[in-house]
C-alpha positions in Angstrom: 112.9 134.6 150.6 113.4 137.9 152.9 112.6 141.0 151.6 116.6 141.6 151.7 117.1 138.3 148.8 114.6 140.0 147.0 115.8 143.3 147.0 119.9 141.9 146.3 118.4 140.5 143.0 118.0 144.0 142.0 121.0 145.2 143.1 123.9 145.9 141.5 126.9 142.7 142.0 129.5 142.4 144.0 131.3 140.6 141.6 130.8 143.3 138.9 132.1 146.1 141.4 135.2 144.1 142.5 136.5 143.4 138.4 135.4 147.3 138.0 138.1 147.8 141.0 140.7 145.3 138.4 139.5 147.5 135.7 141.0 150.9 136.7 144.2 149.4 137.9 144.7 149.1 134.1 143.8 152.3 133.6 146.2 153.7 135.7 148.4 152.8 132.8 146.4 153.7 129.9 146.7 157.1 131.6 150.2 157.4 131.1 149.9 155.9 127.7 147.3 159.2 127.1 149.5 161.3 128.8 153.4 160.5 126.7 150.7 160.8 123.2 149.5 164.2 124.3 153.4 165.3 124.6 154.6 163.7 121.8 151.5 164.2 119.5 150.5 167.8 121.1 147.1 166.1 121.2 144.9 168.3 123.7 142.1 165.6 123.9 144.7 163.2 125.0 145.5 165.4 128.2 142.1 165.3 129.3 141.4 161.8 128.6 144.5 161.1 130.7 143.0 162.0 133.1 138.9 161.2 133.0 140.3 157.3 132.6 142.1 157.3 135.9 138.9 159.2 137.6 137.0 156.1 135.7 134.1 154.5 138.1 135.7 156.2 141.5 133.0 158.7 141.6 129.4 157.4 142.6 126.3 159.9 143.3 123.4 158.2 145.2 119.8 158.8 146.3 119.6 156.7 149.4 116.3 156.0 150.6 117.3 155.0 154.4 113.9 153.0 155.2 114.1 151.0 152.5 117.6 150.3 152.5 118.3 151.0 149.1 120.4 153.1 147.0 119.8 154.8 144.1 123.0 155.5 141.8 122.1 158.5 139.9 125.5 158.8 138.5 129.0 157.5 137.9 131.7 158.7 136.8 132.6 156.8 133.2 135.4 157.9 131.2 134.0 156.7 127.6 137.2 156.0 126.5 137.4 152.8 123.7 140.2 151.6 125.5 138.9 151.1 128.6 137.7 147.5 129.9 134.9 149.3 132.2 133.4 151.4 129.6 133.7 148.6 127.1 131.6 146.4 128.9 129.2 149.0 128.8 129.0 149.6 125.5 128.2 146.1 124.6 125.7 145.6 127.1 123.5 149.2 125.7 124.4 147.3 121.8 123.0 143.7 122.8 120.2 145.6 125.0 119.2 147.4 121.5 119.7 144.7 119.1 118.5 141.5 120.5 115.2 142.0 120.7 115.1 142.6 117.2 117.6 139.6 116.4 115.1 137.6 118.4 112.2 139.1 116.6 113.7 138.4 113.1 114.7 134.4 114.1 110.9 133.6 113.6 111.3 133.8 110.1 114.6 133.7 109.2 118.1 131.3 110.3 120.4 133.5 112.2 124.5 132.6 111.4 127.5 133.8 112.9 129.7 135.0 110.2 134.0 135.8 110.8 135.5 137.8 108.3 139.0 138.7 108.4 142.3 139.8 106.0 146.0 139.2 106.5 147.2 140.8 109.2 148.8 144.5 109.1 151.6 146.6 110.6 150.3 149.4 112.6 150.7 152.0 109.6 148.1 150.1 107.7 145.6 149.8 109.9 143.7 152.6 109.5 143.6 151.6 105.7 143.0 148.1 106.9 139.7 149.2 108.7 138.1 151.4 106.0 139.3 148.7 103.2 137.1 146.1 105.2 134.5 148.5 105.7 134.2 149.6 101.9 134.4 145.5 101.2 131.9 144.4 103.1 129.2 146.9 101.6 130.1 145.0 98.8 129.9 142.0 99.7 126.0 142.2 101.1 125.7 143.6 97.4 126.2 140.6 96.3 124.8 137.9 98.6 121.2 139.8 98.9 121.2 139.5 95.0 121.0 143.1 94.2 124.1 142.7 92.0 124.8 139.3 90.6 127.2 137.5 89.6 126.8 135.4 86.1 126.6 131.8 87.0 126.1 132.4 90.8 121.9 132.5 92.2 122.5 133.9 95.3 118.9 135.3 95.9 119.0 131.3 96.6 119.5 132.3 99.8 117.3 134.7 100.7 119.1 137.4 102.7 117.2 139.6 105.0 119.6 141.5 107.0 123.2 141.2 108.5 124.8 143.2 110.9 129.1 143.5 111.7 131.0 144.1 114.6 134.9 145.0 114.5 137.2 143.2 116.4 141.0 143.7 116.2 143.7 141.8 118.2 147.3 142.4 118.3 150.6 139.7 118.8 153.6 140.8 120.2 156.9 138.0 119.5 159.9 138.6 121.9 162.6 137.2 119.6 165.8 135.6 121.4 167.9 138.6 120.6 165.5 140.3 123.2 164.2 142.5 120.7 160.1 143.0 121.1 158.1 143.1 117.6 155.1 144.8 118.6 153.9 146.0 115.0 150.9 142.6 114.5 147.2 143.6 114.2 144.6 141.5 112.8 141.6 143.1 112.2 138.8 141.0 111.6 134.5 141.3 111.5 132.2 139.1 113.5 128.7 139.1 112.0 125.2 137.9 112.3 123.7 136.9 109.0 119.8 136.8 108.8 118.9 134.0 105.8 116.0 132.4 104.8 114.9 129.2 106.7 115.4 125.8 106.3 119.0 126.0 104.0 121.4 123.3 105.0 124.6 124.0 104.6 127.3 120.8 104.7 130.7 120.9 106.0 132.6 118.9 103.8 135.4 120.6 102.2 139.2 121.1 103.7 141.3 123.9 102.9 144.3 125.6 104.6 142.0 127.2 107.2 141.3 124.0 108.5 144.2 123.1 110.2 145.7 125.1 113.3 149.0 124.0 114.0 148.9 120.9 111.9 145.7 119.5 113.7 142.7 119.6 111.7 139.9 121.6 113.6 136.9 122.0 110.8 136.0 121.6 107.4 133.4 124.4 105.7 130.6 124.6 103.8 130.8 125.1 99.9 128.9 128.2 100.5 131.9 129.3 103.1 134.4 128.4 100.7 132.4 130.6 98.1 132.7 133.3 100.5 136.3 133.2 101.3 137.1 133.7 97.3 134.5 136.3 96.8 135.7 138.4 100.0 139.3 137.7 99.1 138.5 139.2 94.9 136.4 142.1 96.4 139.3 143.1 99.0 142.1 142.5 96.6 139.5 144.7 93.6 139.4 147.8 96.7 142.7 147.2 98.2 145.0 149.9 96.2 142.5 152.7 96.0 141.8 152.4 99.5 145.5 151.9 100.8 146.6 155.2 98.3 144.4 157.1 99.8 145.0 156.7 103.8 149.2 156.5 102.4 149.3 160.1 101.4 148.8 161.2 105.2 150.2 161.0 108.3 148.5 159.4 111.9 147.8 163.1 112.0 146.1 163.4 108.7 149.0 165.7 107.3 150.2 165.1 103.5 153.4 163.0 103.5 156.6 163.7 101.0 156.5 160.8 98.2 159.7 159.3 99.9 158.5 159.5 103.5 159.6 156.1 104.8 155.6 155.4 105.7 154.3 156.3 102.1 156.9 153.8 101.0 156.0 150.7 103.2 152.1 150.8 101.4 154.6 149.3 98.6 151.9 151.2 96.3 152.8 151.9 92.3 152.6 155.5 90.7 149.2 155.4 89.6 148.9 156.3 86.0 146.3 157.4 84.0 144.9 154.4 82.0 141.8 152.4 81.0 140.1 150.4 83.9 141.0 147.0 83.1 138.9 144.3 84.5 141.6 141.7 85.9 140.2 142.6 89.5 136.4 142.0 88.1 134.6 139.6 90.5 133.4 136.5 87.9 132.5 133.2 88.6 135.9 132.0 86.4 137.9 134.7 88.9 136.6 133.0 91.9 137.2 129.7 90.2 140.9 130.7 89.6 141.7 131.3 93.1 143.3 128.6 95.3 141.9 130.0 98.8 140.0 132.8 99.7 140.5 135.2 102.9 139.0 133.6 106.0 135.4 133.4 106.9 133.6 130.8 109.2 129.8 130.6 109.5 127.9 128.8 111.7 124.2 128.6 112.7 123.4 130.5 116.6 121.7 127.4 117.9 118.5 128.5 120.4 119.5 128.3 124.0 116.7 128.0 126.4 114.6 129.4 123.7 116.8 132.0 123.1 119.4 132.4 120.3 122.5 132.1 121.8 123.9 135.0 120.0 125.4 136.7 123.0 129.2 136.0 122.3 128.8 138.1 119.2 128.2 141.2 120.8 131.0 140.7 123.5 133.4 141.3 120.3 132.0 144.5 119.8 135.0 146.9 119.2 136.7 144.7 121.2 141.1 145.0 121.7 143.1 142.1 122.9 145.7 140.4 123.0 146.0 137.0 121.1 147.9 136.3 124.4 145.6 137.6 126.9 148.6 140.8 127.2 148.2 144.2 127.9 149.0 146.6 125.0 152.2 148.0 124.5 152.5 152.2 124.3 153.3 151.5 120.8 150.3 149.6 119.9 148.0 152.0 121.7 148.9 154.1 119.5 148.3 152.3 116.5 145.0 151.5 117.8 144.6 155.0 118.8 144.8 156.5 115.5 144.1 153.1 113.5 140.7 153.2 114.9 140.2 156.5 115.7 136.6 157.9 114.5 135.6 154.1 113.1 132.1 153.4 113.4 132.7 149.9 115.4 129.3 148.2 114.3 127.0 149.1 111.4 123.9 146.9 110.3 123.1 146.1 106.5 119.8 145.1 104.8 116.4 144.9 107.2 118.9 146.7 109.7 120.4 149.0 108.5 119.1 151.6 110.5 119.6 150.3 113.8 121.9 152.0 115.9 124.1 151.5 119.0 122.2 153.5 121.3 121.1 153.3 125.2 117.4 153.3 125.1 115.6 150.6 127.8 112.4 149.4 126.6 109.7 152.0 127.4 107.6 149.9 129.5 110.7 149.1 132.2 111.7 152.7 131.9 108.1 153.5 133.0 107.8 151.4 135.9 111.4 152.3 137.5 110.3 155.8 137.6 107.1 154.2 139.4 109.2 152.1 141.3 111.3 155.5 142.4 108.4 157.5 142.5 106.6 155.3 145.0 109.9 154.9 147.4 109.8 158.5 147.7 106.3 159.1 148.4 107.6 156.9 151.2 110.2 159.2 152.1 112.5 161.6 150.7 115.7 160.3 149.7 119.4 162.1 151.0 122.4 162.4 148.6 125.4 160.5 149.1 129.0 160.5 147.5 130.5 157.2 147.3 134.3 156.1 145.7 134.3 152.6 144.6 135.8 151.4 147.0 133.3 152.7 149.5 130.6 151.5 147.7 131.9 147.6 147.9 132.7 148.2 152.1 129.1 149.1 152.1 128.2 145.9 150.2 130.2 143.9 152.3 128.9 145.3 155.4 125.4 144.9 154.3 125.0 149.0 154.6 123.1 149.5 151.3 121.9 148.0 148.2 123.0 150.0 145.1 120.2 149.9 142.2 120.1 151.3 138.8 117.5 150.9 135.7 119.8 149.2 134.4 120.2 146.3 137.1 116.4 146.3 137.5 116.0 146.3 133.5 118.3 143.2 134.0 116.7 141.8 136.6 112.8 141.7 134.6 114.1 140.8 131.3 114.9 137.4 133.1 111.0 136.6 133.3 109.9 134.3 130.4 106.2 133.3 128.9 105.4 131.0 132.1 106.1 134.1 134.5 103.8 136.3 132.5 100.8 133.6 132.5 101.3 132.9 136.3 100.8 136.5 136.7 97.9 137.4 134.8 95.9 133.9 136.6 97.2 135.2 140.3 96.4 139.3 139.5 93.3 139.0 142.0 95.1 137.6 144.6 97.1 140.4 146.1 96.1 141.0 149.6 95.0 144.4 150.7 97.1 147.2 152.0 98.5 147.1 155.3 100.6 149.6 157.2 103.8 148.9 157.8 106.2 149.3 160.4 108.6 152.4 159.6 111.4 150.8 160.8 111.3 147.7 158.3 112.9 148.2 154.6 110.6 147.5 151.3 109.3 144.2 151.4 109.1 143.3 147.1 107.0 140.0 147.3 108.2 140.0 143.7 110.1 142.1 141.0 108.6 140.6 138.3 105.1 139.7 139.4 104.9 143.6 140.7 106.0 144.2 137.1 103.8 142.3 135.1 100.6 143.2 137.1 101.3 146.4 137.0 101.5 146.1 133.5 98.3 144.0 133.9 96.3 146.8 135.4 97.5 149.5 132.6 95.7 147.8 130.0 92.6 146.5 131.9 91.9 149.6 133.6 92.2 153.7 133.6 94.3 153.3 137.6 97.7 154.6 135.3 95.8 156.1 131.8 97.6 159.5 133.1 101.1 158.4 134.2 102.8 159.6 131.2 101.1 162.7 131.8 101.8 162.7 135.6 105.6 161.7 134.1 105.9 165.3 132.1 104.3 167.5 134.1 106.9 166.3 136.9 109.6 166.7 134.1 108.6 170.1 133.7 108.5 171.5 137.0 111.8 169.7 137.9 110.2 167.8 140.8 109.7 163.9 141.2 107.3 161.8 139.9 104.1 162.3 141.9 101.3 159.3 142.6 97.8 159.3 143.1 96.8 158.2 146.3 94.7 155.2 144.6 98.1 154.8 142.1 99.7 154.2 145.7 97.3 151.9 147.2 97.5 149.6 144.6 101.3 149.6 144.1 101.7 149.2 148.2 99.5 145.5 147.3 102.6 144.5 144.6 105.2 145.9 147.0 
């Protein structure tokens, strides 16, 4: 393979750049949708949103390193907005980069299952109650299935919880009835979860229930455990339902109090509350659960290893995700009943072993190490220029084989790929790199290897004292606002892996 091959499988996709380009056509409309809620709401953030969404992607700031051929994107413009399809890719891949490792980590000991969780659908008013009454429910519900509240006649510590972690998903439906009139008021809100149990449980699909059918045809059968499940989610949402609902009814999208008779305090359908003993009707008891017909849907199935990986990948795409069950873009009126339905909800929260994981960008410290390396040794090299790019320059210049745009994050991509048998050809091959040569200045990088230069050079940290000051080397640069600096016998070595 020529060093060009090797240096593409670091760089960023043509693919990815072209649905980016798909991307912000949409948002050319999302910016009008921002733009009629900042004049009708008086919504200042809107304004400005309005417009960072249709700058989205089209602004590219690049350290090019001519020799080498490659570019560096240092930044790019990204509007950060929930709504966007861009940015929402984004945000999943930074959540599945910071939880799978320790998903991966915890199926040695445990059986990973993924978990849906949803209620009856809502208008758009109720959303916003809808989302925090899930919330509030599903804190209870872990309650209950790790065992630290139980539930006479019911052993759930049985099952051995360790941790579980949720993700909110909500999708809309829009019916064109033959009068031509559009109902565009349909949002189901619904969890997709990863459930960490103990080992070796079996659970036996056996039982039918209304949820098995779709349209007519039936398409599963459940578990008793998901059956349990569906009734003990459907007491505990029922048990929070009016406490939740009165208190989101008393406001406006805005958060302003509403007269008693306002037309949207009155479609909660909620009773005067009175001041009376707690009765225990809504108590969640084996006899309650018993009494119920159906529960509210939940499906759980075991993440099967792929490859020797769990293949737990499609839950993170859902992730905050907001589609349409037809594949449709949103309507202005159910952006903004997404807007403020969703507005300031914390989109995925962990439970148990992980409940203090959070949705941040962090690459593992070791890769983050060696692309500052990687950078520091192109431009000991030679010093890079900076270069503006709009998106659509920057696929002409992939297309005519100008440049090849890298990140951390494409190069993070690239080395997580290696497995065990990568790693163990490495460490046999480490004293096989032929010396230093000089190379022509006219030829770009030649990288025998992204992975092998990785792993060796990971290698040679812990057999020997050539990078013991890097991290040292790394603040020092930090401080004084200059580059990362190498030592000439740092650069010797790296020129052998490069």
């Amino acid at each position: 393979m020529d060093e060009r091959k090797l240096l593409e499988k670091l760089s960023i996709e043509r693919d990815a750049i072209v649905e980016t380009i798909g991307s912000t056509r949409l948002n050319e409309i999302l910016s009008e949708y921002y733009l009629r809620l900042y004049h009708e709401y008086s919504i200042d953030t809107a304004l400005s949103d309005s417009q960072r969404i249709v700058e989205c992607s089209q602004k590219w700031l690049c350290d090019c390193y001519e020799k080498s051929n490659v570019s560096d994107v240092k930044y790019v413009s990204h509007c950060r907005s929930r709504f966007c399809l861009t940015c929402q890719k984004l945000t999943q891949a930074s959540r599945l980069n910071r939880f799978a490792p320790v998903l991966i980590e915890a199926a040695k000991d445990y059986d990973l299952y993924h978990v849906v969780l949803s209620i009856p659908n809502v208008p758009g008013v109720k959303l916003k109650a809808a989302v925090k009454l899930m919330a509030k429910s599903f804190k209870r519900l872990i309650i209950f299935i790790s065992g630290r509240k139980g539930i006479a006649g019911i052993d759930f510590k049985q099952y051995g919880f360790y941790a579980a972690l949720r993700a909110l998903e909500v999708t809309y439906h829009t019916k064109v009835l033959d009068s031509g009139i559009v109902i565009d008021d349909d949002f189901h809100p619904h969890y997709h979860c990863v459930f960490a149990l103990k080992k070796g449980l079996v659970f036996e699909k056996t039982e039918i229930n209304d949820y098995s059918y779709d349209y007519g045809v039936l398409t599963r059968k459940f578990s008793k455990f998901e059956i349990l499940i569906q009734k003990l989610w459907r007491l505990i949402v029922d048990s929070e339902r009016e406490k939740v609902y009165r208190s989101v009814a008393v406001t406006d999208r805005l958060g302003r109090p509403l007269p008693k008779n306002d037309p949207v305090s009155v479609k909660f359908e909620l009773k005067p509350q009175k001041k009376k003993k707690k009765k225990k009707e809504n108590a969640v008891t084996l006899d309650a659960i018993n009494n119920l017909d159906i529960g509210y849907s939940c499906t759980m199935d075991y993440i099967l290893p792929d490859e020797d990986k769990l293949n737990f990948y499609e839950v993170f795409k859902y992730a905050f995700k907001i589609t349409s069950e037809e594949q449709e873009m949103f309507s202005y009126n159910q952006f903004v009943s997404l807007y403020f339905g969703l507005k300031n909800v914390r989109a995925i929260q962990g439970y148990g072993k992980w409940s203090k994981l959070t949705a941040d960008d962090d690459f593992d410290e070791s890769v983050d190490e060696f692309y500052k390396v990687f950078i520091g040794y192109l431009r000991q090299r030679e010093l890079p220029y900076t270069k503006k790019f709009d998106l659509v320059g920057v696929l002409d210049a992939i297309d005519n084989n100008d440049t090849i745009f890298i990140t951390k994050k494409s190069i993070a991509k690239w080395l997580k790929r290696a497995d065990a048998k990568s790693k163990a050809e490495v460490s046999d091959d480490l004293g096989d790199a032929q010396p230093y040569e000089p190379r022509q200045e006219n030829r770009s990088i030649y990288i025998t290897n992204i992975t092998t230069a990785f792993y060796r050079y990971l290698e040679v940290k812990r057999t020997s004292d050539l990078f013991a000051d890097i991290r040292e080397r790394e603040r020092k640069a930090k401080e004084e606002s200059r580059v990362l600096t190498l030592s000439p016998e740092q650069l010797s070595f790296l020129n052998t892996i490069f």
